[in-house]
PDB file of N, H, CA, C and O in Angstrom:
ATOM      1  N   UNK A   1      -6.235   1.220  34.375  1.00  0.00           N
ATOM      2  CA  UNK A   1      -6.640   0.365  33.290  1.00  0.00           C
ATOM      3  C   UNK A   1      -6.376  -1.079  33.699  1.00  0.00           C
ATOM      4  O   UNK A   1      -5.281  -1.396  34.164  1.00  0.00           O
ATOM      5  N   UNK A   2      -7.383  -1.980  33.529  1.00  0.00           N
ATOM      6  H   UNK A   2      -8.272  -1.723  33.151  1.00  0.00           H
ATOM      7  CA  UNK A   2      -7.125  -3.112  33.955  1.00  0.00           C
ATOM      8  C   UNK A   2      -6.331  -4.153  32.645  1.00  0.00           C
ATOM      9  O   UNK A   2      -6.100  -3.782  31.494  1.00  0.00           O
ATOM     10  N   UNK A   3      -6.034  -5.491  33.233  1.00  0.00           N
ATOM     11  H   UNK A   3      -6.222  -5.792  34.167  1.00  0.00           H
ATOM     12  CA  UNK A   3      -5.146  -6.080  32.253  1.00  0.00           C
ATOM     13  C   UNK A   3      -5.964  -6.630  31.020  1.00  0.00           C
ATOM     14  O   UNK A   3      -5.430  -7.207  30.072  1.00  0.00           O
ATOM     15  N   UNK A   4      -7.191  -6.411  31.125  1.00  0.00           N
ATOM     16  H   UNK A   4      -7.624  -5.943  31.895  1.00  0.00           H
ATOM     17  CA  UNK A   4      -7.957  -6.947  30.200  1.00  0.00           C
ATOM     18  C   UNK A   4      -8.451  -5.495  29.271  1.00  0.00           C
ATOM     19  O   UNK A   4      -9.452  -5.764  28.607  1.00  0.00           O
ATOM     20  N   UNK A   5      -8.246  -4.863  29.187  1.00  0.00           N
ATOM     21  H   UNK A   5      -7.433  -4.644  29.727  1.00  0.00           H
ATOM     22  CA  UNK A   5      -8.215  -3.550  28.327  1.00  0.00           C
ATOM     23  C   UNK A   5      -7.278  -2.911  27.770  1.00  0.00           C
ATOM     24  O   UNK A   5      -6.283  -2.684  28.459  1.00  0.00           O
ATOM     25  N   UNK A   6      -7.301  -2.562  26.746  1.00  0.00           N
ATOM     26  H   UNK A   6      -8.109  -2.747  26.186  1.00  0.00           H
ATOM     27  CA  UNK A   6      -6.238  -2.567  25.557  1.00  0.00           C
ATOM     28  C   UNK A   6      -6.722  -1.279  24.492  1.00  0.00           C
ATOM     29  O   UNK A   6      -7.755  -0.962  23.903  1.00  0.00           O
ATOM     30  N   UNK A   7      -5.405  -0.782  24.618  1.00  0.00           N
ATOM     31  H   UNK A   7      -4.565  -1.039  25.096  1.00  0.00           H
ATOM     32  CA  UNK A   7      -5.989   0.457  23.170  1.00  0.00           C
ATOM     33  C   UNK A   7      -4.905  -0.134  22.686  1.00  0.00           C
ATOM     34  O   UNK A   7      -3.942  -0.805  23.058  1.00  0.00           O
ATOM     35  N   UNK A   8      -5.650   0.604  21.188  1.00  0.00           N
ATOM     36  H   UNK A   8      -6.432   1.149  20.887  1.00  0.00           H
ATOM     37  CA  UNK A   8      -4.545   0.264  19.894  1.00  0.00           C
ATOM     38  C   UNK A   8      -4.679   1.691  19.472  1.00  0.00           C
ATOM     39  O   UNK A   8      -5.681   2.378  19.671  1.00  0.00           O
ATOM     40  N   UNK A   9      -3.511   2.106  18.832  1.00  0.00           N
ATOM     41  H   UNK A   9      -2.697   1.548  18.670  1.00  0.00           H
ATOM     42  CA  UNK A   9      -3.481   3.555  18.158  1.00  0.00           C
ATOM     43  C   UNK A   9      -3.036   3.250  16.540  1.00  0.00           C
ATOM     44  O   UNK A   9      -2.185   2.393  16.303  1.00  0.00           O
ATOM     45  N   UNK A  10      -3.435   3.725  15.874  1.00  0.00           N
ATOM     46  H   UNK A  10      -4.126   4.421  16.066  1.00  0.00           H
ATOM     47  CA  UNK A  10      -3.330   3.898  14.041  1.00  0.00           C
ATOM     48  C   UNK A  10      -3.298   4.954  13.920  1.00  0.00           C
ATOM     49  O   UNK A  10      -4.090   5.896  13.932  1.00  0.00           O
ATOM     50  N   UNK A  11      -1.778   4.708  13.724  1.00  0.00           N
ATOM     51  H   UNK A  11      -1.134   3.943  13.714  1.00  0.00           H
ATOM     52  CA  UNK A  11      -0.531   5.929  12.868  1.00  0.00           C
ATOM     53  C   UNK A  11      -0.637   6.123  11.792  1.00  0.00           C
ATOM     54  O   UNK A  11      -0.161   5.155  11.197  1.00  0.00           O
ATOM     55  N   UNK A  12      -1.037   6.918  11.055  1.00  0.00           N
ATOM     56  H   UNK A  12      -1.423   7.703  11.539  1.00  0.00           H
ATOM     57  CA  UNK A  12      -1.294   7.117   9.491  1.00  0.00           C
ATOM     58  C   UNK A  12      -0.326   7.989   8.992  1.00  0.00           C
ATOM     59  O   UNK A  12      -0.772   9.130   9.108  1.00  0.00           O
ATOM     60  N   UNK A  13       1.226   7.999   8.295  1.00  0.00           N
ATOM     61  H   UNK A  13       1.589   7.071   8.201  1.00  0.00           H
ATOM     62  CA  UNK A  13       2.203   9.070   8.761  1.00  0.00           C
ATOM     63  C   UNK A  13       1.699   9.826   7.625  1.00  0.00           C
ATOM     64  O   UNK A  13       0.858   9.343   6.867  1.00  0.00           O
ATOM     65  N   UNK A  14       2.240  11.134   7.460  1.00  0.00           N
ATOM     66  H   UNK A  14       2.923  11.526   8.075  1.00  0.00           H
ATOM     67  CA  UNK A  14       2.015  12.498   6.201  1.00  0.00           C
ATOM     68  C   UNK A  14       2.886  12.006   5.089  1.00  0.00           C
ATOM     69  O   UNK A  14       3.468  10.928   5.208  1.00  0.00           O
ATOM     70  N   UNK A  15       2.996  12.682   4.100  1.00  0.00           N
ATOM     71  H   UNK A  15       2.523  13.558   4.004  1.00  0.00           H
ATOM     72  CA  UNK A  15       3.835  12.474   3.277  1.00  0.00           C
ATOM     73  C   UNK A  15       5.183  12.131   3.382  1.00  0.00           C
ATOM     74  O   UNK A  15       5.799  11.146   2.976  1.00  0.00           O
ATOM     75  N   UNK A  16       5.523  13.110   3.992  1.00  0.00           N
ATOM     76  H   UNK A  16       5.022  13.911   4.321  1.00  0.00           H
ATOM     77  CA  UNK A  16       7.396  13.098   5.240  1.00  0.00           C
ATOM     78  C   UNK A  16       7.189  12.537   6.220  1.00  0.00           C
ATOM     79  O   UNK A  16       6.124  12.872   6.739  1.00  0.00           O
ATOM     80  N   UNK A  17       7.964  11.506   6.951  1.00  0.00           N
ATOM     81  H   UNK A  17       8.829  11.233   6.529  1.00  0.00           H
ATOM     82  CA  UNK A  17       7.838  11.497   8.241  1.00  0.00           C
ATOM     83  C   UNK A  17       9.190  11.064   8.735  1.00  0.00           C
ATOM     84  O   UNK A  17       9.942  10.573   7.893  1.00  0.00           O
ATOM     85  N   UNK A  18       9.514  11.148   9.695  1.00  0.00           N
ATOM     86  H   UNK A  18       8.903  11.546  10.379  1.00  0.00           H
ATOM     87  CA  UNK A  18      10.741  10.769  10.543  1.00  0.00           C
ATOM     88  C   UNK A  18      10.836   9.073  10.689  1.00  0.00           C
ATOM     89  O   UNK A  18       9.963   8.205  10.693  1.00  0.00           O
ATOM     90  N   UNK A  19      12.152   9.031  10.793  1.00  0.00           N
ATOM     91  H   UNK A  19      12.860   9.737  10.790  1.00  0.00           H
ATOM     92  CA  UNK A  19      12.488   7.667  10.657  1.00  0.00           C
ATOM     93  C   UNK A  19      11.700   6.537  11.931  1.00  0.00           C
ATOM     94  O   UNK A  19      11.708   5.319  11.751  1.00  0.00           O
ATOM     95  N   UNK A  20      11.090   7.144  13.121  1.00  0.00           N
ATOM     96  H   UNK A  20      11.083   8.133  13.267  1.00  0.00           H
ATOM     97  CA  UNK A  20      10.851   6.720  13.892  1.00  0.00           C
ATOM     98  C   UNK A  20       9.788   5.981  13.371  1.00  0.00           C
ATOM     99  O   UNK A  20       9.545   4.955  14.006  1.00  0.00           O
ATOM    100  N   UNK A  21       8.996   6.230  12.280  1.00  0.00           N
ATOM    101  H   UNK A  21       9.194   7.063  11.764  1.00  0.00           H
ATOM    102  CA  UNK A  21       7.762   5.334  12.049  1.00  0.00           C
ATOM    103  C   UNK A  21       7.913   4.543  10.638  1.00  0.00           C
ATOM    104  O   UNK A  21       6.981   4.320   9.866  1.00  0.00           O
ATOM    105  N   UNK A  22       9.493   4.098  10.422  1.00  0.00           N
ATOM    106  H   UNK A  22      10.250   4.279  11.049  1.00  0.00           H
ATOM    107  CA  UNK A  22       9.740   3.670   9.813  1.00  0.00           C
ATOM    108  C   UNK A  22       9.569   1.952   9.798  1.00  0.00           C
ATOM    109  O   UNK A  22       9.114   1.140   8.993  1.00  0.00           O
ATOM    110  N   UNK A  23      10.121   1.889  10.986  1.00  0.00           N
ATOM    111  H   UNK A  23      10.491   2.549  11.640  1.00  0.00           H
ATOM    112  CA  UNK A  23       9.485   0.692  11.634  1.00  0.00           C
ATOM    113  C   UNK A  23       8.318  -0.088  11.702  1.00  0.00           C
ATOM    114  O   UNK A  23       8.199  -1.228  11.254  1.00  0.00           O
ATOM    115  N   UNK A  24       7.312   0.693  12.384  1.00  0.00           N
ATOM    116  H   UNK A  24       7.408   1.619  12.748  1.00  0.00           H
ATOM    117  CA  UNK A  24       6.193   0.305  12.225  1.00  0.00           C
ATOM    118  C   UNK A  24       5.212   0.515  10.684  1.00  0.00           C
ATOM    119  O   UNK A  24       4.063   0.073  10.658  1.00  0.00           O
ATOM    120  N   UNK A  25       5.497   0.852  10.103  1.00  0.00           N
ATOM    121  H   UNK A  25       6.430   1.210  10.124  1.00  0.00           H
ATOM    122  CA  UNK A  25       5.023   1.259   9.037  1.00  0.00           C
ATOM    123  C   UNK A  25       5.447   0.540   7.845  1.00  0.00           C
ATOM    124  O   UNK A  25       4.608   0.181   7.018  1.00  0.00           O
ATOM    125  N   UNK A  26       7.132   0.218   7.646  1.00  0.00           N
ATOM    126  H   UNK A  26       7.813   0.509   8.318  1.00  0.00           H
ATOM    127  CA  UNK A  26       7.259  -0.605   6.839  1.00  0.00           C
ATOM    128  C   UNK A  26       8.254  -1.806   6.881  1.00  0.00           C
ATOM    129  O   UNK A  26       8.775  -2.445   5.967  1.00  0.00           O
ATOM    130  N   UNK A  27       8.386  -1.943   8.732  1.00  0.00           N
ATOM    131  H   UNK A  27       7.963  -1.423   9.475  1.00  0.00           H
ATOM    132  CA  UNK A  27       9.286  -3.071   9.055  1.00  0.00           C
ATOM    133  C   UNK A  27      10.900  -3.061   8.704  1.00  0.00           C
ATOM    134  O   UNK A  27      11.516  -4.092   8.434  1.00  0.00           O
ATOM    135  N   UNK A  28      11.369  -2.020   8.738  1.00  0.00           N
ATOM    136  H   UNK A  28      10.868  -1.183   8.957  1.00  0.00           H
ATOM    137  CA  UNK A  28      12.482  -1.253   8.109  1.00  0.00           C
ATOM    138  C   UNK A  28      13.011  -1.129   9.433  1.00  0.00           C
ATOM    139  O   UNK A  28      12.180  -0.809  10.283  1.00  0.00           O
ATOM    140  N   UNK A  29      14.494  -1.348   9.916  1.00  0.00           N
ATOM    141  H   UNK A  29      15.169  -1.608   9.225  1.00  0.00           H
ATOM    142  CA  UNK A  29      15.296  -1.225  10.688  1.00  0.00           C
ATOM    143  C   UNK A  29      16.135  -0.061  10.209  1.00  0.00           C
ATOM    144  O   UNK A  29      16.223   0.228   9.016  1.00  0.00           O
ATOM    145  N   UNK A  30      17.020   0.890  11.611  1.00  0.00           N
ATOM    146  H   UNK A  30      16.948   0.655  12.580  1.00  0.00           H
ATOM    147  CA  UNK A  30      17.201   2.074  11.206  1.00  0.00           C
ATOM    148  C   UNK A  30      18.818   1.393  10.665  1.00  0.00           C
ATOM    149  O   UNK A  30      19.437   2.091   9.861  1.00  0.00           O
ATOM    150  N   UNK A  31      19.253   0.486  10.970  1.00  0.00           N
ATOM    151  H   UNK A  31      18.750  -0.081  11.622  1.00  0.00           H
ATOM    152  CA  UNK A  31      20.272   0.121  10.457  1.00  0.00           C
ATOM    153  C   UNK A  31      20.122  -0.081   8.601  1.00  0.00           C
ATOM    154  O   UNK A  31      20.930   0.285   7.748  1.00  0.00           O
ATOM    155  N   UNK A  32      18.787  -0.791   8.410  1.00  0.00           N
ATOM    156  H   UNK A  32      18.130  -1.089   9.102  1.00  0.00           H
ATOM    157  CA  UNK A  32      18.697  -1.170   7.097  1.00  0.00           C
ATOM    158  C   UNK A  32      18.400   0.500   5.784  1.00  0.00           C
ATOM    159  O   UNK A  32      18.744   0.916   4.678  1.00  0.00           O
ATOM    160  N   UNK A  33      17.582   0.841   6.924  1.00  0.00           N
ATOM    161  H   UNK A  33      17.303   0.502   7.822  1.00  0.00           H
ATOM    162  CA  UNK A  33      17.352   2.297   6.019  1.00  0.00           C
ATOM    163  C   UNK A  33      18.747   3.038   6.255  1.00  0.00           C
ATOM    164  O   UNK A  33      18.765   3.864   5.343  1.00  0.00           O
ATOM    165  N   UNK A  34      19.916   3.186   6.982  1.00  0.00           N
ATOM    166  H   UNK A  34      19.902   2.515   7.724  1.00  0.00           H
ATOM    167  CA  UNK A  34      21.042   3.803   7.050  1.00  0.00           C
ATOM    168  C   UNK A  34      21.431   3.110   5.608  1.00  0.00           C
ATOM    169  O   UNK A  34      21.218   3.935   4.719  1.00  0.00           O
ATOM    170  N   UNK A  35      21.797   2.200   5.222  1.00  0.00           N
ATOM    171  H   UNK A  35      21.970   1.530   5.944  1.00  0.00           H
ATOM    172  CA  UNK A  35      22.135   1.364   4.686  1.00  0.00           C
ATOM    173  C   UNK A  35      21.329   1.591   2.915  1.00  0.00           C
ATOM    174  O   UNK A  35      21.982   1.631   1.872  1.00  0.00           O
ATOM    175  N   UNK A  36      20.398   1.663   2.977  1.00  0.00           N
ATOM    176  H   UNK A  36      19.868   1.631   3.825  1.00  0.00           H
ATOM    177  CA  UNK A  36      19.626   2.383   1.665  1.00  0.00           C
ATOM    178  C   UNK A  36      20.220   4.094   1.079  1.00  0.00           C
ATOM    179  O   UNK A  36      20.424   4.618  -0.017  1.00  0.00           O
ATOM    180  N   UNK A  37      20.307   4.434   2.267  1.00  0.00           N
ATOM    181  H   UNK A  37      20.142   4.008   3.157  1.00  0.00           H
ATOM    182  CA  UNK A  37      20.655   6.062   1.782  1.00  0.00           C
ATOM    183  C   UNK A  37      22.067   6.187   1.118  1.00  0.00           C
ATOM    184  O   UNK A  37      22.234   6.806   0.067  1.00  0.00           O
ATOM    185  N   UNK A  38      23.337   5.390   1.980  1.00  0.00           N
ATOM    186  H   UNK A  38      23.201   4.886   2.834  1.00  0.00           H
ATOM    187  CA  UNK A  38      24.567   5.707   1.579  1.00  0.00           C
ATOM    188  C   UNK A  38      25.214   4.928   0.659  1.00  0.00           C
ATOM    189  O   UNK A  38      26.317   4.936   0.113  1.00  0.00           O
ATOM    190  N   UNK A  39      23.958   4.071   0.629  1.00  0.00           N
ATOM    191  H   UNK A  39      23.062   4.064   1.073  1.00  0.00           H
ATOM    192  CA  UNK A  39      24.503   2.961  -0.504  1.00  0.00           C
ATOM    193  C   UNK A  39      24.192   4.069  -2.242  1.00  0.00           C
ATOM    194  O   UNK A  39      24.818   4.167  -3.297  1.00  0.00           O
ATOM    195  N   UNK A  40      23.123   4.590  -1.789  1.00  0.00           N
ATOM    196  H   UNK A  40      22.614   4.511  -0.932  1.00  0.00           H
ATOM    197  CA  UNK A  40      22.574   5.277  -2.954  1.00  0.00           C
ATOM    198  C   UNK A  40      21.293   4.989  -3.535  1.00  0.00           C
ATOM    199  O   UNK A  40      20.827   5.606  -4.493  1.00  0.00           O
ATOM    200  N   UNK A  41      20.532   3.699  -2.722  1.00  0.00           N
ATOM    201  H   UNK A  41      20.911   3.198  -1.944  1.00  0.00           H
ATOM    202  CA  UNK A  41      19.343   2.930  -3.121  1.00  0.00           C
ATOM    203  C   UNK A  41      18.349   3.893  -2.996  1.00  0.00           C
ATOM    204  O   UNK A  41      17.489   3.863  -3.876  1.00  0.00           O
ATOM    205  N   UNK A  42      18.230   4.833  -2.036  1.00  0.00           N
ATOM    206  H   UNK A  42      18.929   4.858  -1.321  1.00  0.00           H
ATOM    207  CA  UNK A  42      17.271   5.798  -1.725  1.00  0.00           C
ATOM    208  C   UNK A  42      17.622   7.152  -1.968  1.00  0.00           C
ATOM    209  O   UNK A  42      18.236   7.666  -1.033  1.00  0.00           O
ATOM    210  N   UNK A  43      17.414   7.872  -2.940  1.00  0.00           N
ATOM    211  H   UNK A  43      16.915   7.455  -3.700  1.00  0.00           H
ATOM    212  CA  UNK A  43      17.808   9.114  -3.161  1.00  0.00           C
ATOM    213  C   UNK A  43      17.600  10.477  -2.320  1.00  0.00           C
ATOM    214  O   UNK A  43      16.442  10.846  -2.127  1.00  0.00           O
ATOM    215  N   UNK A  44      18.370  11.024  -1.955  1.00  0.00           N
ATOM    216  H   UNK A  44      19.311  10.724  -2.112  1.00  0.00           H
ATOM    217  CA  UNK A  44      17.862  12.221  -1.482  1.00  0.00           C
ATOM    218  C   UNK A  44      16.825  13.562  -2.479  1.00  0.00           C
ATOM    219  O   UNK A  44      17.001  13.923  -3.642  1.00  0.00           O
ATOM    220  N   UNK A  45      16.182  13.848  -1.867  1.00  0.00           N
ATOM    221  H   UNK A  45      16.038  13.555  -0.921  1.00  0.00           H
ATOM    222  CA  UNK A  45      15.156  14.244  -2.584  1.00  0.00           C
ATOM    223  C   UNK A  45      13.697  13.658  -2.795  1.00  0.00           C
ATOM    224  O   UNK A  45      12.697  14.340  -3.017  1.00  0.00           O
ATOM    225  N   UNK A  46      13.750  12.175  -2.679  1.00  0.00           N
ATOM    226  H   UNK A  46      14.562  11.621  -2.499  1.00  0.00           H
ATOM    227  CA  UNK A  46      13.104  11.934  -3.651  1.00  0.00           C
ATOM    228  C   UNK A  46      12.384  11.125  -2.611  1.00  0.00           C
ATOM    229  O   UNK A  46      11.284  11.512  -2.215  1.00  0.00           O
ATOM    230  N   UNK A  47      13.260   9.368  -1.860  1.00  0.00           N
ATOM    231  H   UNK A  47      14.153   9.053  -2.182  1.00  0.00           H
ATOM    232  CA  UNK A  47      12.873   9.148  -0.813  1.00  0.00           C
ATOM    233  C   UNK A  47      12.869   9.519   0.568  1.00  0.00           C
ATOM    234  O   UNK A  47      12.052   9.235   1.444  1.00  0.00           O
ATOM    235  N   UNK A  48      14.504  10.580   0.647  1.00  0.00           N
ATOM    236  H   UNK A  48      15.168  10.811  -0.065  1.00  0.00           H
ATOM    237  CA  UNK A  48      14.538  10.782   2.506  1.00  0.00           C
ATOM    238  C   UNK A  48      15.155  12.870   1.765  1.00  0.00           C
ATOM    239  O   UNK A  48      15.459  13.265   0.639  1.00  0.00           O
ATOM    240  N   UNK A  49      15.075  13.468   2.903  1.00  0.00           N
ATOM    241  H   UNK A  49      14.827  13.147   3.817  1.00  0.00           H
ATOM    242  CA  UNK A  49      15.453  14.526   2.890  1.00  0.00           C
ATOM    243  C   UNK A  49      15.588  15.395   3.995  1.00  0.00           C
ATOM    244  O   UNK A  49      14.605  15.165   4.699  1.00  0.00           O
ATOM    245  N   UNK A  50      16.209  16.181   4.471  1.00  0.00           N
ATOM    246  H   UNK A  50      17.008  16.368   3.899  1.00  0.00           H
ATOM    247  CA  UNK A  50      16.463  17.240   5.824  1.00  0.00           C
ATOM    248  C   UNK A  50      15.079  17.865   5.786  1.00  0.00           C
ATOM    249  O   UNK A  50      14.706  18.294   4.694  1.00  0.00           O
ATOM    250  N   UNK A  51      14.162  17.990   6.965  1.00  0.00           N
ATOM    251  H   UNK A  51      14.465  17.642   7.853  1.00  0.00           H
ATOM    252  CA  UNK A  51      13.499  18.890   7.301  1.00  0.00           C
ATOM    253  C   UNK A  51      14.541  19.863   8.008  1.00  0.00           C
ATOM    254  O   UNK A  51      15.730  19.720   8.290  1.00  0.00           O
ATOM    255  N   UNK A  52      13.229  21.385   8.267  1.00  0.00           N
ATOM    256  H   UNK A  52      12.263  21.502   8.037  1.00  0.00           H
ATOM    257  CA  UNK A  52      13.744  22.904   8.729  1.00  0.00           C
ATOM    258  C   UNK A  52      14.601  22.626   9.630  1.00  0.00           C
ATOM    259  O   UNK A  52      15.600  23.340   9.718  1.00  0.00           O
ATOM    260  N   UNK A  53      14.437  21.642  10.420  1.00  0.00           N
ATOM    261  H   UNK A  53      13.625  21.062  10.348  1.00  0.00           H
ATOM    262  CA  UNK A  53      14.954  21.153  11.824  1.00  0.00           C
ATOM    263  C   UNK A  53      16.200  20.458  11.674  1.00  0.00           C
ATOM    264  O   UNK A  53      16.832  19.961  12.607  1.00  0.00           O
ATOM    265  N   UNK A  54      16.558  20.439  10.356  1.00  0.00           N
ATOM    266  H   UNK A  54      16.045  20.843   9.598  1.00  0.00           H
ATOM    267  CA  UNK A  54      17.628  19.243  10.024  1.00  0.00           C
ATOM    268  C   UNK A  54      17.555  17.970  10.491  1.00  0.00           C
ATOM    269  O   UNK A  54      18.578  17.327  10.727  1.00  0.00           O
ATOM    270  N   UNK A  55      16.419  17.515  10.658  1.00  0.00           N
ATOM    271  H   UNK A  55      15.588  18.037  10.467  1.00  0.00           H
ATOM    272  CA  UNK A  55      16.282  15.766  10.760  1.00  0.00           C
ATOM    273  C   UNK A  55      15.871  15.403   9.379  1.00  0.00           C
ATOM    274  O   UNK A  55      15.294  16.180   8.619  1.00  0.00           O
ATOM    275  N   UNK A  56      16.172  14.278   9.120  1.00  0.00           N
ATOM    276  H   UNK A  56      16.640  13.646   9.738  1.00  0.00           H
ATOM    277  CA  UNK A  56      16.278  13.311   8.140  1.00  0.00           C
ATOM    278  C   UNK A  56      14.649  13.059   8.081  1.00  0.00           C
ATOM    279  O   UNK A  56      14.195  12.645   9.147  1.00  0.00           O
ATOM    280  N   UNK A  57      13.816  13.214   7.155  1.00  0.00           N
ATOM    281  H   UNK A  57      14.185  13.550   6.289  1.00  0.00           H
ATOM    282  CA  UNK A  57      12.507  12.670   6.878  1.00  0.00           C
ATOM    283  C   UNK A  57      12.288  11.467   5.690  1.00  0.00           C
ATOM    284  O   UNK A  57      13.137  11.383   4.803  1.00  0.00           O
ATOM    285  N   UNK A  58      11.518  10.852   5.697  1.00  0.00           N
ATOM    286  H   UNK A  58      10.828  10.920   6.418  1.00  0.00           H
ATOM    287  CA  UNK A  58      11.064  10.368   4.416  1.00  0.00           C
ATOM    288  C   UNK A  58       9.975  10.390   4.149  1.00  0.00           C
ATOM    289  O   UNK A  58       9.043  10.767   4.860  1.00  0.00           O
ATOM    290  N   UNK A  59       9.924   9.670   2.241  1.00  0.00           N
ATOM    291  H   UNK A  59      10.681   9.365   1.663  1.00  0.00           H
ATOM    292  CA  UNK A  59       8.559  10.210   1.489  1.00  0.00           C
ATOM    293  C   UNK A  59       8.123   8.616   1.871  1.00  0.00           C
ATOM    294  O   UNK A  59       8.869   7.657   1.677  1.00  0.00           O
ATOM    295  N   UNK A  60       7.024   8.544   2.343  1.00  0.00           N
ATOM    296  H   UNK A  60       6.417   9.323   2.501  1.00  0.00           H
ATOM    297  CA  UNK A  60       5.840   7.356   2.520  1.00  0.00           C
ATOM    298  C   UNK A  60       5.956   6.789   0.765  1.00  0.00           C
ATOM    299  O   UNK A  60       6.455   5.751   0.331  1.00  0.00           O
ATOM    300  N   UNK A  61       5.411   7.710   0.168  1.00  0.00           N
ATOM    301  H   UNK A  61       5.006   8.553   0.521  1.00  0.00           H
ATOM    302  CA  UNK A  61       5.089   7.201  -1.420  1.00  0.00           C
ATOM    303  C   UNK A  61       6.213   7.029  -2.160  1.00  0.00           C
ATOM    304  O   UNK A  61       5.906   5.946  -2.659  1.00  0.00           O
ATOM    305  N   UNK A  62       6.833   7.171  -2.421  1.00  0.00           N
ATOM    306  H   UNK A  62       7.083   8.050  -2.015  1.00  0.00           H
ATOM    307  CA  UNK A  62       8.410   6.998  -2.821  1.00  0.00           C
ATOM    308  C   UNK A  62       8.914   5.777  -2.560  1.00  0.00           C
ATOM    309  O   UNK A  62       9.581   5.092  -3.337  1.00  0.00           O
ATOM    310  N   UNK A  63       8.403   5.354  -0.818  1.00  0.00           N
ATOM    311  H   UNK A  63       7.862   5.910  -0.187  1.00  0.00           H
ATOM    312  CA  UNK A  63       9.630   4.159  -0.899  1.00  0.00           C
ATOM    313  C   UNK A  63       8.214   3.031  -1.119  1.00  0.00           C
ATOM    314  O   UNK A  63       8.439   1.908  -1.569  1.00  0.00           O
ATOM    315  N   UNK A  64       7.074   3.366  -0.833  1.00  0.00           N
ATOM    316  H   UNK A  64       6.891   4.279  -0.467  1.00  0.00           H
ATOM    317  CA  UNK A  64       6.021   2.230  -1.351  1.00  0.00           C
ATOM    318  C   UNK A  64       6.024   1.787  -2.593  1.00  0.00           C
ATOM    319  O   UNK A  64       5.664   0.668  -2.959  1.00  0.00           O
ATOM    320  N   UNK A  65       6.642   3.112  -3.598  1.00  0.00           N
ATOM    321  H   UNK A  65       6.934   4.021  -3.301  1.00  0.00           H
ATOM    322  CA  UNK A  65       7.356   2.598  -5.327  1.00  0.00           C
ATOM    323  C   UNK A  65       8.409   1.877  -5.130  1.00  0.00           C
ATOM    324  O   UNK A  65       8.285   0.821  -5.751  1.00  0.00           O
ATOM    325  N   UNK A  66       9.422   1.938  -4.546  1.00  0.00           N
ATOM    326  H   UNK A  66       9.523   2.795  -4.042  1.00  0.00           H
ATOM    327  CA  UNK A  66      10.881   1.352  -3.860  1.00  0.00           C
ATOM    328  C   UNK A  66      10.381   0.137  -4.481  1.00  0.00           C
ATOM    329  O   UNK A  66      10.444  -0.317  -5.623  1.00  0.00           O
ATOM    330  N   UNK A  67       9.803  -0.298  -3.258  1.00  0.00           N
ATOM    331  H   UNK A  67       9.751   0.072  -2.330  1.00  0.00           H
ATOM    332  CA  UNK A  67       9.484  -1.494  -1.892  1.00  0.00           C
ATOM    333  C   UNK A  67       8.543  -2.510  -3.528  1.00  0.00           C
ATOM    334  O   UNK A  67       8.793  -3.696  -3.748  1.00  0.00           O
ATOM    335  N   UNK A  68       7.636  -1.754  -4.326  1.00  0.00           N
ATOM    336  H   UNK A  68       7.433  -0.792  -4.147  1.00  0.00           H
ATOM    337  CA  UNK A  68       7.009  -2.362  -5.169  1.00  0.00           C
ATOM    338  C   UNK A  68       7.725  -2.537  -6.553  1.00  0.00           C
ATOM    339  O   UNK A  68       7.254  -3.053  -7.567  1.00  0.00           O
ATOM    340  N   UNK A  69       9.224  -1.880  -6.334  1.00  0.00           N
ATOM    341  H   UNK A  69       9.608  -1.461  -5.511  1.00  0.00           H
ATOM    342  CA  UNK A  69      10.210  -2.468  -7.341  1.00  0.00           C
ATOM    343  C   UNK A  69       9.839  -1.214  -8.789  1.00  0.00           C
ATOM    344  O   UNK A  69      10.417  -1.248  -9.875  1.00  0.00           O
ATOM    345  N   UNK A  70       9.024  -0.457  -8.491  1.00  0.00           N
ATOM    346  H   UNK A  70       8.554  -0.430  -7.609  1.00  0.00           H
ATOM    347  CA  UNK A  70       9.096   0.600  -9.281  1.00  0.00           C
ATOM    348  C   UNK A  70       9.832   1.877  -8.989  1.00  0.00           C
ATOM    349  O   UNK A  70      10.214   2.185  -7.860  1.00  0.00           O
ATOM    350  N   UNK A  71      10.064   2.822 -10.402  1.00  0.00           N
ATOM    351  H   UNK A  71       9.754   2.571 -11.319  1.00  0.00           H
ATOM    352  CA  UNK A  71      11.205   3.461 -10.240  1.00  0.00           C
ATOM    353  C   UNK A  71      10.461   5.017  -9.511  1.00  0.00           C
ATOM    354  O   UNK A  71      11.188   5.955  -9.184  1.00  0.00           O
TER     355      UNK A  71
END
C-alpha cells in the first residue's frame, strides 16, 4: 500500500460491547469509565455488565442517556 492510500474502517458496536471501543466511540478513557462504575455513576446492569466470558461489557444506549443527562 502506498503512502498515499488510506482505509478507514466504521465500527458500529452491538448493544454490549467491550470497553475497547469505548474510546473511539465515546472518547471515554478506561481510567474515566473505571471511575464511573465504582463511583456508582454507571450501574451495573443497566450501563456495564459481565459477559459469559466474564469481561466487563457495556450498553451503547444507556450511556448515550448518561452522556445526554437522562436517567
Amino acid at each position: 500500500m502506498s503512502a498515499a492510500e488510506r482505509i478507514d474502517f466504521h465500527i458500529t458496536p452491538g448493544a454490549w460491547f467491550r470497553q475497547d471501543l469505548l474510546y473511539p466511540v465515546f472518547g471515554l478513557s478506561t481510567e474515566a469509565v473505571r471511575k464511573y462504575r465504582t463511583r456508582g455513576l454507571w450501574l451495573e446492569g443497566k450501563h456495564w455488565r459481565y459477559d459469559p466470558a466474564n469481561v466487563i461489557v457495556y450498553n451503547r444506549a444507556a450511556i448515550e442517556r448518561w452522556m445526554e443527562g437522562k436517567p
